[in-house]
Backbone bond lengths (Angstrom), bond angles and torsions (degrees), N, CA, C in turn:
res aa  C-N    CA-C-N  psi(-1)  N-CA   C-N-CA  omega(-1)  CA-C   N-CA-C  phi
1 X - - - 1.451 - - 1.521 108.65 -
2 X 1.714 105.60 117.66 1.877 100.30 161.27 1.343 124.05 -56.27
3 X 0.988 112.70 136.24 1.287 104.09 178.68 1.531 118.92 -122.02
4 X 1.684 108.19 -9.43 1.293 109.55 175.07 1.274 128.93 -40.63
5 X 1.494 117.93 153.96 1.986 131.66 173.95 1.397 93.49 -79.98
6 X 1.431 113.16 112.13 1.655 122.45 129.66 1.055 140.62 -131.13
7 X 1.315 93.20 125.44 1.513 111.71 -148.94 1.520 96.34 -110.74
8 X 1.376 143.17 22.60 1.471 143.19 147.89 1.521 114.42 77.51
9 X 1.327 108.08 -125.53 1.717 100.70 175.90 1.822 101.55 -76.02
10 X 1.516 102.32 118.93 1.738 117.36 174.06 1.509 98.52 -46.53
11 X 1.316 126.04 -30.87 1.606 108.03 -158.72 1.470 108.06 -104.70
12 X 1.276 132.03 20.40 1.469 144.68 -156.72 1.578 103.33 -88.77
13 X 0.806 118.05 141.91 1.210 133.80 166.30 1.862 115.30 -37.97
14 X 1.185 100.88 -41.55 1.895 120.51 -166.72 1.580 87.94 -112.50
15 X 1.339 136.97 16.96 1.266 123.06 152.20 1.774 110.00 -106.24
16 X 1.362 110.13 -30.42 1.356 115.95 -176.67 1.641 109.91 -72.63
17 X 1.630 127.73 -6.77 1.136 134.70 -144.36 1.494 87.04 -139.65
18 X 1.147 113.99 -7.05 1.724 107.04 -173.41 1.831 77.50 -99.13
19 X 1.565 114.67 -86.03 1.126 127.58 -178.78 1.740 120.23 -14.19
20 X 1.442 130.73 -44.82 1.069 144.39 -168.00 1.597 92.15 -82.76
21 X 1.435 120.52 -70.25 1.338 123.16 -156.30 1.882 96.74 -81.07
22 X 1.428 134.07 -2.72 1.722 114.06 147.34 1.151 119.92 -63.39
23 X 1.878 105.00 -40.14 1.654 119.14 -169.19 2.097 102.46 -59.23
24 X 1.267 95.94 -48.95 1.643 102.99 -166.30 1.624 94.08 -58.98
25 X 1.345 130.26 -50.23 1.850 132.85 -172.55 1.111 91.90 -62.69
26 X 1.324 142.07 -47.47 1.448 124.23 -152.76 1.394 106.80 -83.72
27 X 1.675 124.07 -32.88 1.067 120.23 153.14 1.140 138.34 -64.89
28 X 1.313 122.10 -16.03 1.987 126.02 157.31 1.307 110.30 -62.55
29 X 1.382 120.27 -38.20 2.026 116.24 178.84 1.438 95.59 -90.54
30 X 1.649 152.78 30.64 1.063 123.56 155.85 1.283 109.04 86.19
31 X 1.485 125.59 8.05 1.818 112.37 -175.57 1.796 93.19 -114.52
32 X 1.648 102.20 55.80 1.225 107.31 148.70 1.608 137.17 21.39
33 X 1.945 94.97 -89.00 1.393 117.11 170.50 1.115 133.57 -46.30
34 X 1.822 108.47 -49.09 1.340 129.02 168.29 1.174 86.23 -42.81
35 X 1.849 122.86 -81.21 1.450 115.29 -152.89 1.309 124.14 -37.51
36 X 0.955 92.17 -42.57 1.753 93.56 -176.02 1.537 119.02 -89.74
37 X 1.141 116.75 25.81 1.772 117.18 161.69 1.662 111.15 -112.73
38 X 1.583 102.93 -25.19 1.718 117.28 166.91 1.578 110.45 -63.63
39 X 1.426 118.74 -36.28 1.530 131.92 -175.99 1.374 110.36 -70.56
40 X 1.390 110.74 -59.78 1.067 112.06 179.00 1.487 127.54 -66.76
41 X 1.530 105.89 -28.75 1.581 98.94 163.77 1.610 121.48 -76.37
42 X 1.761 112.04 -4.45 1.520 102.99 168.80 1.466 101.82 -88.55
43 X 0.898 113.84 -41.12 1.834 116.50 175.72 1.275 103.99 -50.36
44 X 1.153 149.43 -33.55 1.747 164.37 -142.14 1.713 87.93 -97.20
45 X 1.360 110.08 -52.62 1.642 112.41 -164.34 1.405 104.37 -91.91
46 X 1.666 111.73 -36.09 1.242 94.45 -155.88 1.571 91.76 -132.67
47 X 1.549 120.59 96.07 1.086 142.85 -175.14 1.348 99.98 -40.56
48 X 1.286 125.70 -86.54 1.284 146.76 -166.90 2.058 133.44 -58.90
49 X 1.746 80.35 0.73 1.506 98.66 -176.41 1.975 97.96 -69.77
50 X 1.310 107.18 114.18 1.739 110.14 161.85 1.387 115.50 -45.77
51 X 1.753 100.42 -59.95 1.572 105.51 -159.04 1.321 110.29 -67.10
52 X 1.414 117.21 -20.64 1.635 123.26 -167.25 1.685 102.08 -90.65
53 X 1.038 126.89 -47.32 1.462 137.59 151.09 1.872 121.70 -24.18
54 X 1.512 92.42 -59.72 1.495 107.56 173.25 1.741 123.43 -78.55
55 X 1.241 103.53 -44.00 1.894 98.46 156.90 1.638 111.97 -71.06
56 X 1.078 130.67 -29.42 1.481 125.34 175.13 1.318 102.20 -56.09
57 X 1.401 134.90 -52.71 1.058 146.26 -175.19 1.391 111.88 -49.15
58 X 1.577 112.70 -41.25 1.885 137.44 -153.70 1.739 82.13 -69.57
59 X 1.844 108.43 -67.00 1.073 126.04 -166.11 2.074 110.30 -45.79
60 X 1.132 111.96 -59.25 1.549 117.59 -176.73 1.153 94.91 -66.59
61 X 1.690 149.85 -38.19 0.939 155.62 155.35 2.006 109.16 -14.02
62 X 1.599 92.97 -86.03 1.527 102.75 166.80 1.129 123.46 -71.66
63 X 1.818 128.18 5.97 1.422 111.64 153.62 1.313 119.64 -109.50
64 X 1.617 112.33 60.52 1.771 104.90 -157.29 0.738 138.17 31.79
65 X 1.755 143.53 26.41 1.364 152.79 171.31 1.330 101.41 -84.15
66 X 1.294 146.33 51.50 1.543 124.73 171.27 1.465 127.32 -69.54
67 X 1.284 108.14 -11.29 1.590 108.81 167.92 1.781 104.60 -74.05
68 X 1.446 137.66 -26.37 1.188 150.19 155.49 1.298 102.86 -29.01
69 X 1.517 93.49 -85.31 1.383 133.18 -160.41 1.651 108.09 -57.27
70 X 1.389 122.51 -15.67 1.671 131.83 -178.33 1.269 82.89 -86.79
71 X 1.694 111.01 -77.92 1.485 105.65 175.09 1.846 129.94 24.30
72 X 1.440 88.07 -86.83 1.951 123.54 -152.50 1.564 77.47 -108.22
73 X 1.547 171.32 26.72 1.180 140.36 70.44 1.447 132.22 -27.89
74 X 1.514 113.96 -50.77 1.719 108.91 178.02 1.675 111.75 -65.53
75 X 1.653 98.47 -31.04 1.417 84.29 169.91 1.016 152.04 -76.58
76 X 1.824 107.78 -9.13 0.935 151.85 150.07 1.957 112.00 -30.50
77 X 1.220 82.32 -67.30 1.922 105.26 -175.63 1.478 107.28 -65.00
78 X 1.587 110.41 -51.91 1.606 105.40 163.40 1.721 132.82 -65.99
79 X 1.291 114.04 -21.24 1.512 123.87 159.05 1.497 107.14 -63.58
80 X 1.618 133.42 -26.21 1.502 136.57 153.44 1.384 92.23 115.15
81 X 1.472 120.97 48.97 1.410 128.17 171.52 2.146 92.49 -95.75
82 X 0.681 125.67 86.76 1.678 106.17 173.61 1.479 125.69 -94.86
83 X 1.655 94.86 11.56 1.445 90.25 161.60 1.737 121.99 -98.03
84 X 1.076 103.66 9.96 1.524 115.76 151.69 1.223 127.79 -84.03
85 X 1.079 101.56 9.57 1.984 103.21 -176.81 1.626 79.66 -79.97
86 X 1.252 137.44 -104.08 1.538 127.02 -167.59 1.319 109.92 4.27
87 X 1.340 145.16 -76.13 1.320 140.22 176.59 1.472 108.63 -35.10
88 X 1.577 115.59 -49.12 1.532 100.23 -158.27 1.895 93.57 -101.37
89 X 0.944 148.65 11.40 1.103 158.53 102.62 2.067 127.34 -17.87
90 X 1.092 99.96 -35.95 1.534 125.43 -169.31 1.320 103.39 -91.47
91 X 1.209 102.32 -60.95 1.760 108.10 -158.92 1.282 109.73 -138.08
92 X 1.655 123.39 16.44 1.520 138.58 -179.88 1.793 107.33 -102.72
93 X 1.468 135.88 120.59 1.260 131.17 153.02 1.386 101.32 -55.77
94 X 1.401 123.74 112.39 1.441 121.85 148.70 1.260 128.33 -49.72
């Protein structure tokens, strides 16, 4: 059985929404890693996504990456999320 993701045109509306919502499940059961290769390929397509930015962040977060994880928070704050400044405030070198 194939089992590969195809998800068709990368920049589609139902690829950015497939990609985000595997990344978010895989991070509710704990498969971390997964999460964060689903994130990063919505972050990859879709620059400007907050939520995909901000769980990417969650993910490097829980795999000791916090220089990552500051990263995809500030970008967070510059996409005009500013309730992520606390995070990068917390656990961000300014």
């Amino acid at each position: 059985v194939n089992k590969t993701l195809t998800l068709g045109n990368p920049y589609s509306l139902l690829a950015k929404k497939d990609l985000y919502n595997y990344g978010v499940r895989k991070f509710q059961i704990k498969k971390t890693p997964l999460a964060k290769v689903y994130f990063e390929e919505a972050v990859r397509f879709f620059p400007k996504d907050i939520d995909a930015h901000y769980n990417l962040a969650s993910c490097y977060y829980k795999l000791k990456y916090p220089d990552k994880a500051c990263f995809h928070w500030k970008k967070c704050v510059e996409l005009g999320d500013t309730s992520v400044q606390d995070q990068v405030n917390k656990f961000c070198n300014n």
